[in-house]
C-alpha positions in Angstrom: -51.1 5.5 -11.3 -54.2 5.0 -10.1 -54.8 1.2 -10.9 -51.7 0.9 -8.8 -53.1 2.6 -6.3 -56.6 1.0 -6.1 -54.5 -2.4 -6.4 -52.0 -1.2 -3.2 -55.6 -0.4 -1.5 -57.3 -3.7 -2.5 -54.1 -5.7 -1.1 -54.0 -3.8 2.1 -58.1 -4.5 2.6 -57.3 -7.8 1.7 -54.7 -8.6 4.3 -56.4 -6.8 7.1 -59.8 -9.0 6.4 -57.0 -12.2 6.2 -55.4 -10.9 9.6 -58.4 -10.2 11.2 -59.9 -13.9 11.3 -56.7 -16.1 11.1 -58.2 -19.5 12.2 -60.9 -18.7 9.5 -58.2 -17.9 7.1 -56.6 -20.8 7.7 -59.0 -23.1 7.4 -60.5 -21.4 3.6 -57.2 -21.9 2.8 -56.3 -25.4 3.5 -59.1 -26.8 0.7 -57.2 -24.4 -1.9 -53.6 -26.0 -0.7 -55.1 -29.4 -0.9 -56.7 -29.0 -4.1 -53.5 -27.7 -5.9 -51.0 -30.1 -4.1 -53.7 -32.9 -5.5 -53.6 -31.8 -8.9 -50.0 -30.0 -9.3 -48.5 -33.8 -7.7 -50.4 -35.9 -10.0 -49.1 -33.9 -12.8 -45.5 -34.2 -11.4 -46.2 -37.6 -10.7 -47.3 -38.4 -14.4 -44.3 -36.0 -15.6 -41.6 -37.9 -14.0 -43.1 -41.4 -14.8 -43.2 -40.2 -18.4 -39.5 -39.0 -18.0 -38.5 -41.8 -16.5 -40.4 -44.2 -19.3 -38.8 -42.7 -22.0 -34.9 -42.9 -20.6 -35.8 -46.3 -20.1 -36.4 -46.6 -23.8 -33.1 -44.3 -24.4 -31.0 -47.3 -26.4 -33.5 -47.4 -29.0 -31.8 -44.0 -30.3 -34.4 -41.5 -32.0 -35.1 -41.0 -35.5 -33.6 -44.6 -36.4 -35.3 -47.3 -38.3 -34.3 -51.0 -37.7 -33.7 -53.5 -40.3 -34.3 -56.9 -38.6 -36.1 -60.5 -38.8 -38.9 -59.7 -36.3 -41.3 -56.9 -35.9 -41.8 -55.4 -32.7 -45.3 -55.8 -33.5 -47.3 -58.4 -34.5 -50.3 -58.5 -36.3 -53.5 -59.9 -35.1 -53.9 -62.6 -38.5 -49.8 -62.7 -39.2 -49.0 -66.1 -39.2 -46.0 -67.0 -36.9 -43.8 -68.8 -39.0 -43.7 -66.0 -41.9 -41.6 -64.4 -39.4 -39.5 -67.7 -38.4 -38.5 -68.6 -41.7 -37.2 -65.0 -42.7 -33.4 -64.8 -42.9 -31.7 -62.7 -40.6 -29.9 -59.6 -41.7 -26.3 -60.2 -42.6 -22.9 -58.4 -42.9 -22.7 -58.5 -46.3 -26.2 -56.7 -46.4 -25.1 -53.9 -43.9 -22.0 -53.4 -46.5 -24.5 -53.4 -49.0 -27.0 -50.9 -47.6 -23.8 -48.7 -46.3 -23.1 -48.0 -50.5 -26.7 -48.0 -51.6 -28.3 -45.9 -50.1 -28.4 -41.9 -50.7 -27.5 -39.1 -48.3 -30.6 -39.5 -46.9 -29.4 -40.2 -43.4 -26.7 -39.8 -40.8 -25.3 -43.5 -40.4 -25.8 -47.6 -41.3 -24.7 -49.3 -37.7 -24.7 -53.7 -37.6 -24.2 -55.0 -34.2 -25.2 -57.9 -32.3 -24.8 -58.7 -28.5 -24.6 -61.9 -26.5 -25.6 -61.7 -22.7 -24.6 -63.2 -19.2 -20.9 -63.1 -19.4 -18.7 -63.0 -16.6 -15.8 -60.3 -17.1 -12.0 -60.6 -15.0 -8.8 -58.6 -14.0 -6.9 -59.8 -11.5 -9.0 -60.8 -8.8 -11.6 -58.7 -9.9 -14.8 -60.1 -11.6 -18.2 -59.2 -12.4 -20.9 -61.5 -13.7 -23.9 -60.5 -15.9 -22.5 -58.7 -18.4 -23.7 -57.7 -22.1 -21.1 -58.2 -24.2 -21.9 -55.9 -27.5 -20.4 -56.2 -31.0 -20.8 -52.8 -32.9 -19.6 -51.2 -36.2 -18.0 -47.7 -36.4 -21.2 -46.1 -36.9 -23.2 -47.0 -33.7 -22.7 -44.1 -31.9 -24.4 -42.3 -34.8 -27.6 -44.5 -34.1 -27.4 -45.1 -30.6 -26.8 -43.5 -27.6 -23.0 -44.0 -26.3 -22.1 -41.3 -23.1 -18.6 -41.4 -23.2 -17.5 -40.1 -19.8 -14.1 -41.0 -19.9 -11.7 -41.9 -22.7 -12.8 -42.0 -26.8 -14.6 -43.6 -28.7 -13.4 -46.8 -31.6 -11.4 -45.5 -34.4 -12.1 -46.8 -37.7 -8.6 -48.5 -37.6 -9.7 -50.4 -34.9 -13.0 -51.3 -36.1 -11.4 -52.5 -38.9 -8.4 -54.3 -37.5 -11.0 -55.8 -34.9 -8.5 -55.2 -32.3 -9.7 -56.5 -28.8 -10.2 -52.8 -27.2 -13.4 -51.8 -25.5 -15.3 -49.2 -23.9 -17.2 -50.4 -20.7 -19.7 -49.4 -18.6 -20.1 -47.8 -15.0 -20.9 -50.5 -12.9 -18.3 -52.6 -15.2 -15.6 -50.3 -14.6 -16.4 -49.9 -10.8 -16.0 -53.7 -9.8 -13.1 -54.4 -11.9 -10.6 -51.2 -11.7 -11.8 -49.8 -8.1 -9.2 -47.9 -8.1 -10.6 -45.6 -10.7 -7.8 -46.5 -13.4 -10.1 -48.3 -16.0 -8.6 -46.3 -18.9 -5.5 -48.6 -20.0 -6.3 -51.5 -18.1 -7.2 -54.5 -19.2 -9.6 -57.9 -18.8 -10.7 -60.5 -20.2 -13.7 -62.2 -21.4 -13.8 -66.0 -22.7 -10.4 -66.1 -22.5 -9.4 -62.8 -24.9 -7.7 -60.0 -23.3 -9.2 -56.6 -24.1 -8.1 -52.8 -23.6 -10.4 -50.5 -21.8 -10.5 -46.9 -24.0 -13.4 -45.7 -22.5 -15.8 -45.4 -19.8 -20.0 -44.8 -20.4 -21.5 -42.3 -18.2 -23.3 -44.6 -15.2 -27.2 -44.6 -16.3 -28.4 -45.9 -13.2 -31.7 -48.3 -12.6 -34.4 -47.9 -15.1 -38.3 -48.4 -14.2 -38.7 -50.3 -16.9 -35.8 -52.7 -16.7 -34.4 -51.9 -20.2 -30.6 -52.5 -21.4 -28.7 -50.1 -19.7 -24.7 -49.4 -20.2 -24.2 -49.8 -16.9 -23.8 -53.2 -17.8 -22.8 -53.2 -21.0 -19.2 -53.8 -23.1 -18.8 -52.3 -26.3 -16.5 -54.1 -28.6 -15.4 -53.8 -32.4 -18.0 -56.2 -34.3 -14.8 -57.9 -36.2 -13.8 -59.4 -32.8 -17.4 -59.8 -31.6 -18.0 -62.6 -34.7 -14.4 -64.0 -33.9 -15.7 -64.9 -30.4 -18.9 -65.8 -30.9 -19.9 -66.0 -34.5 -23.3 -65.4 -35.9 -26.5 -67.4 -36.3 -28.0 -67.6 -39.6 -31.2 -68.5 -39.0 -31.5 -66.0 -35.9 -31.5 -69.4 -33.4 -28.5 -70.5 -31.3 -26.5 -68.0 -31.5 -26.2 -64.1 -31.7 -27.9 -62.6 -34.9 -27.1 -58.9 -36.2 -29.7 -56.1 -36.5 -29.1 -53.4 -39.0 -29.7 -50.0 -38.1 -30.4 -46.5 -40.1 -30.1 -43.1 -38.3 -32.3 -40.6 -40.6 -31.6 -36.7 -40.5 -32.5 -34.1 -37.8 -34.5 -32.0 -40.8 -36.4 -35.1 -41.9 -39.2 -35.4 -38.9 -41.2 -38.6 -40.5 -38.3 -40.4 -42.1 -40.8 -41.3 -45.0 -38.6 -41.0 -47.6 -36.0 -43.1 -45.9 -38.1 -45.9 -44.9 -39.0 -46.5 -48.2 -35.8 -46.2 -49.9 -34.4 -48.6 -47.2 -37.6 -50.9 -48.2 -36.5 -51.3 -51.7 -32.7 -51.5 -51.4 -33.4 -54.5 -49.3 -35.9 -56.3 -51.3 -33.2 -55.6 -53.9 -30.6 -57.3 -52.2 -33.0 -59.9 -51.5 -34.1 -60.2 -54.8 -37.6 -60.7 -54.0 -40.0 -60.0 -56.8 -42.5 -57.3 -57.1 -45.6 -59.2 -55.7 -43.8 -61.0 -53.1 -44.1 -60.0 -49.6 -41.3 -58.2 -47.7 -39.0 -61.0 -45.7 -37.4 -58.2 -43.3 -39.0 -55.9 -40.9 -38.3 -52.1 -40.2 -38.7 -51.2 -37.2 -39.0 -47.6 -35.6 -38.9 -46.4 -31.5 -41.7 -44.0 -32.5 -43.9 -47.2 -32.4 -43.2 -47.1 -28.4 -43.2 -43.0 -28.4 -46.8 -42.8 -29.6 -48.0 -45.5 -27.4 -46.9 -43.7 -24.3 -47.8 -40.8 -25.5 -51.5 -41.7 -25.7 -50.8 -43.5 -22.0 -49.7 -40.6 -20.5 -52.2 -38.6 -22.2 -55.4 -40.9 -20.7 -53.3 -40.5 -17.2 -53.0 -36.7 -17.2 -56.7 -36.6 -18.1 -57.6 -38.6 -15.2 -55.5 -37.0 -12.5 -56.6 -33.4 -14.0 -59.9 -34.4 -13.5 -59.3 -36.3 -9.8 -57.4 -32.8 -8.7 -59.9 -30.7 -10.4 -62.5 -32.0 -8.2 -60.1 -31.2 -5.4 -60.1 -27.7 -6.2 -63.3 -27.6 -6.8 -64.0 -28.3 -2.9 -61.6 -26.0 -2.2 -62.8 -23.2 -4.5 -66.6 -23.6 -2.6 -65.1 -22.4 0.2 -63.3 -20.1 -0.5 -66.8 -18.8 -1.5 -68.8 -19.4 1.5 -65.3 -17.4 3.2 -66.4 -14.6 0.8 -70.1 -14.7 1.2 -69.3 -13.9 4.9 -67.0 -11.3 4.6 -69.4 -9.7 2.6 -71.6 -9.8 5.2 -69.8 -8.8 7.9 -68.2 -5.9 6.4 -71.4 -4.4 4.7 -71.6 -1.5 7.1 -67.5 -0.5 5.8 -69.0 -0.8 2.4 -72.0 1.7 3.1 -69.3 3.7 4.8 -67.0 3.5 1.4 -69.6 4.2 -1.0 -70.9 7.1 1.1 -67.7 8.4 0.9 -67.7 8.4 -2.7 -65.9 4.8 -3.7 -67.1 3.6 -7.0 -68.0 0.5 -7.1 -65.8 -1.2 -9.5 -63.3 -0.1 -6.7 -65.8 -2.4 -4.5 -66.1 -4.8 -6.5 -62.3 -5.1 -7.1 -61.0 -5.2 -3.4 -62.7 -8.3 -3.0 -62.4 -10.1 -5.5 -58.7 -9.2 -5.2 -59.2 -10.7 -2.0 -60.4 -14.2 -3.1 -57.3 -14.2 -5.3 -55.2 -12.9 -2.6 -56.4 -16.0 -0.8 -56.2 -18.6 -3.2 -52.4 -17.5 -4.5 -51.2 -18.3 -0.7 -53.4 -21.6 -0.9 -51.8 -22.5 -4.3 -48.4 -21.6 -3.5 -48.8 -23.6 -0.1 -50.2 -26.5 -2.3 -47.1 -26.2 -4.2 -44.6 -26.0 -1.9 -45.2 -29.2 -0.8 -45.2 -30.6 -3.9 -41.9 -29.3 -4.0 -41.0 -31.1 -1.1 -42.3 -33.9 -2.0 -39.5 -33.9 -4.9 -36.9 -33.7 -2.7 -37.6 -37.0 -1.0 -34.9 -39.8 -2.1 -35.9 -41.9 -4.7 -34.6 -44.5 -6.4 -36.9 -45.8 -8.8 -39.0 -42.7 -9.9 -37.3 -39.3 -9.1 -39.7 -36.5 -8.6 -39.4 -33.5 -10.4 -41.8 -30.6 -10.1 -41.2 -28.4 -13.7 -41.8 -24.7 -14.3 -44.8 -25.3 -15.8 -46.6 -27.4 -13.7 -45.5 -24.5 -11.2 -47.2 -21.7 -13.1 -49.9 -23.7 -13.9 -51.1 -24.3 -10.2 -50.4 -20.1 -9.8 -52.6 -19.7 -12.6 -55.5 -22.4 -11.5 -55.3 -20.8 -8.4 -56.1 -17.2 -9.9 -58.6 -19.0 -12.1 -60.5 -19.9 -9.0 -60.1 -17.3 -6.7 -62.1 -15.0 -9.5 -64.5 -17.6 -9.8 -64.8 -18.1 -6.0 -64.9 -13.8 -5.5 -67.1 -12.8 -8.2 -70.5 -13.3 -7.3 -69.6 -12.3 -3.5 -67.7 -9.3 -4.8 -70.4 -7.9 -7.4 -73.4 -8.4 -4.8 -70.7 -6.2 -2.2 -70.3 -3.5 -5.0 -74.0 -3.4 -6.0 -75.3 -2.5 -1.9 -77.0 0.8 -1.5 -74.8 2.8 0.6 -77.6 3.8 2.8 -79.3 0.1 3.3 -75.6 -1.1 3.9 -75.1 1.6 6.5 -77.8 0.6 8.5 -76.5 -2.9 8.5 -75.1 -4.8 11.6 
């Protein structure tokens, strides 16, 4: 009860020292709001960019390793044409991989996509288009947000029956009507059924394939329009992918095993070098994870030196309060107030202070989110929200302790005497 009480009597001392000098208030205040709008909107800044970076790389899937001619890294003394003269992967090595290997993961997918195709129905067309051959397993290893209709059955997939799911922007410039589901168009001449519709992704910042764009169809009818290049030149080739388990974080185990069912199916002796690459998306997560992690650093340490003009005067604000109130402290301590209960009224006041400064700060941070935007939507999280609460504590005690113990340590008789 009576820390309550001393805390009621500290708040109602701090208010009526705020109230009493509101142009002073307000000006102590405005380096705290700067300081924590500086730092709390470079670390919204850096969150969404980070957000938005990573849905970009979305149709990479996660926890999938990639079976394919090229690495999506190179090697500083690789020579070039090791990697031109490996085969591509092929059909009869996804069938081969599909029985091979163990329960180890969650799916084997093949697909292959050609681009810049020009979709009609009726008098409806839309150019641009991504035409995507995939096997019944791609949803397993990539991300497919079915917002209307289903997804291929294996009958389907097997049949290679012209029926396709579609994207947004597909769906929106040939059925505008809203009727995609049923309908149908063509593409180099085939007709095809739409049984589905993908969620609409919207524009990336990076640029990445999106769905938006996109036409799923069964890979059967995808090699009867288009074929397949065998050499990965003039023509569409296949990639082979393998979605690894939720409980297996590091997919070691099936990397490897993937490793040596394809230099079996290969049948590439033991010194000779691998003629396939496996690929992983945590090769991009761990690169934009250090990014991100050199940016927050940087704007931590830009907005920490904005709060740290903010928390001097706060300081100098409580350096003169002291002052001027030393004759009410005399008063106080004649009276029999200890001084911890000095000591704690104002430096409850210097956090007082800096709370409304932080929660101005982010305030307009918030407001700041709310702005349209296209490219890079703002988003201020919980946690960037108590962290500018708690920075602002952090440097309202900072700010209030020295002025607050030289207020509690005054001898009531010298401070009574004071003007």
């Amino acid at each position: 009860m009576q820390t309550l009480r001393l805390t009621f009597e500290s708040f109602i001392f701090a208010w009526d020292a705020l109230k009493s000098n509101i142009l002073r208030t307000i000006l102590s205040l405005l380096g705290v709001t700067v300081g924590i709008f500086a730092i709390i909107a470079i670390f919204a800044v850096v969150d969404s960019l980070e957000s938005s970076v990573r849905h970009s790389m979305d149709f990479v899937g996660d926890k999938v390793i990639y079976v394919a001619k090229w690495p999506w890294t190179f090697g500083p003394d690789y020579p070039w044409w090791k990697y031109f003269n490996r085969p591509v992967p092929t059909v009869r090595e996804f069938h081969e991989l599909q029985q091979r290997l163990s329960a180890n993961n969650k799916g084997v997918a093949i697909f292959a996509a050609d681009g810049g195709n020009t979709l009609k129905s009726g008098s409806n067309s839309v150019s641009d288009c991504a035409l995507q051959g995939v096997s019944y397993d791609y949803r397993a290893v990539s991300n497919v947000p079915i917002e209307q209709g289903r997804y291929f059955t294996t009958q389907e997939m097997d049949a290679a029956r012209p029926v396709a799911i579609i994207g947004a922007v597909i769906a929106e410039n040939l059925f505008p009507g809203g009727n995609a589901l049923g309908s149908q168009f063509k593409a180099h001449g085939q007709k095809f059924t739409v049984i589905g519709v993908m969620e609409k992704e919207g524009k990336k910042i990076l640029d990445t394939p999106s769905n938006d764009a996109n036409c799923l169809i069964p890979f059967g009818m995808f090699t009867k329009m288009f074929g397949l290049s065998t050499n990965g030149m003039g023509g569409p080739s296949p990639s082979l992918a393998v979605k690894g388990r939720d409980d297996d974080p590091g997919l070691l185990d099936l990397e490897y095993e993937i490793q040596g069912v394809m230099r079996n199916i290969r049948g590439l002796k033991p010194r000779e070098e691998d003629n396939f690459a496996l690929n992983r998306p945590e090769m991009f997560a761990s690169a934009i994870g250090k990014l991100f992690g050199v940016i927050g650093v940087v704007g931590g340490v830009i907005g920490g030196l904005a709060i740290l003009v903010g928390g001097f005067g706060i300081a100098n604000i409580m350096f003169v309060s002291v002052s001027e109130r030393t004759n009410i402290i005399g008063i106080q301590k004649s009276l029999g107030a200890k001084n911890y209960f000095i000591l704690f009224q104002f430096l409850f006041e210097a956090v007082f202070l800096c709370l409304i400064g932080g929660a101005a700060g982010i305030f307009l941070v918030w407001l700041l989110t709310k702005l349209p935007q296209d490219a890079l939507p703002l988003f201020l999280s919980a946690g960037n929200m108590a962290l500018g609460l708690l920075i602002s504590v952090g440097i309202g005690v900072l700010a209030g302790i020295v002025p607050a113990v030289l207020a509690a340590n005054l001898d009531p008789v010298i401070a009574i005497r004071a003007k």
